[in-house]
C-alpha positions in Angstrom: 106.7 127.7 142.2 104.2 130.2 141.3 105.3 130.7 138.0 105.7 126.9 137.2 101.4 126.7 137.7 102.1 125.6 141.7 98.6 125.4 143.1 98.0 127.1 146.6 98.6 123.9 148.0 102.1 122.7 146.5 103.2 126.7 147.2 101.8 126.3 150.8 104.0 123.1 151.2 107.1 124.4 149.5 106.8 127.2 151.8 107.5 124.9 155.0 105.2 126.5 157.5 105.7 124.9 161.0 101.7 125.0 161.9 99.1 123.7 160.4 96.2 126.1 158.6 93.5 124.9 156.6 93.3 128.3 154.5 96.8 128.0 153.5 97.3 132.0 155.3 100.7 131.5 153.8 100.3 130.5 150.3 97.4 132.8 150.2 99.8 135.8 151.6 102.4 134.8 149.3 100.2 135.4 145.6 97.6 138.2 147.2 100.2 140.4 148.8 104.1 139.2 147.6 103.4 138.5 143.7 102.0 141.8 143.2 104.8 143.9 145.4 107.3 142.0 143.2 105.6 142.9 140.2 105.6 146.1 141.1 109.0 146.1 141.4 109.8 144.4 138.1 107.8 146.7 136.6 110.3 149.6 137.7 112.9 147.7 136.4 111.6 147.0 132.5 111.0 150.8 133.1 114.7 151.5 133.6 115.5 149.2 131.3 113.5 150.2 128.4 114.4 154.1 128.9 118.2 152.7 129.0 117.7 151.3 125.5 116.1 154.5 124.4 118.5 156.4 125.5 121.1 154.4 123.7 119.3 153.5 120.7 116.8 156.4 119.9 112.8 156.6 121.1 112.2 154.6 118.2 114.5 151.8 119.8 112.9 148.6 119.0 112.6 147.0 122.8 112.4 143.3 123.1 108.6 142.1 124.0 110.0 140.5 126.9 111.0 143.2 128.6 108.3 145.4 127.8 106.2 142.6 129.6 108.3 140.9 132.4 106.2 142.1 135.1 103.0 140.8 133.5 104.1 138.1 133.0 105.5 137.2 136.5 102.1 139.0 138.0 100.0 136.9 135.6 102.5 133.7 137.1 103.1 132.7 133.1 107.2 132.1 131.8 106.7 133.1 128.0 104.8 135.9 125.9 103.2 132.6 124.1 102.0 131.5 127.3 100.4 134.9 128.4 98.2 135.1 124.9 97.3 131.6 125.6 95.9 132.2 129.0 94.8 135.9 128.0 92.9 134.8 124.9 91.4 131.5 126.5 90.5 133.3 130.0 92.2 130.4 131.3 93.8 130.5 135.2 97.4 130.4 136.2 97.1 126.5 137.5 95.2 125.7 133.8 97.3 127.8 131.7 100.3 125.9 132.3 98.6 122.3 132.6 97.1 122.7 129.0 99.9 124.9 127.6 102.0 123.4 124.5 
């Protein structure tokens, strides 16, 4: 959802909350407070990953972009490193990003 440029709306209805809230509490829990504890936690992981590679490979290990920037890219709700200089360098939003993104 999030990272296929769901707006609040589409996220809140996915999410199948039983009452209805004209804030979207939900949705709005969901990016404010979830995204960025998963992030968090993907971030660990590219960290473990990364000083796995190094470990086998050397310092100088040549780490795939990808994983260097997993977590930004699901914190920043983009699915390619294309995608994350496109919103980056346009200052463009999640929603917009992936609605104008080629």
């Amino acid at each position: 959802m999030y990272l296929h440029g769901s707006t609040y709306k589409e996220i809140y209805i996915e999410l199948n909350v039983k009452r209805e809230d004209a804030y979207m509490t939900a949705a709005r829990k969901f990016v404010l407070k979830i995204i960025p504890e998963l992030s968090y936690a993907f971030s660990v992981l590219s960290m473990v990953l990364i000083q796995l590679i190094q470990d086998k490979e050397g310092p100088d290990a040549d780490v795939p972009e990808n994983i260097r920037n997993f977590a930004t890219y699901f914190k920043e709700g983009v699915t390619s490193e294309g995608m994350l200089r496109y919103k980056t360098k346009g200052k463009l939003m999640r929603v917009e990003t992936h609605l104008n993104f080629k």
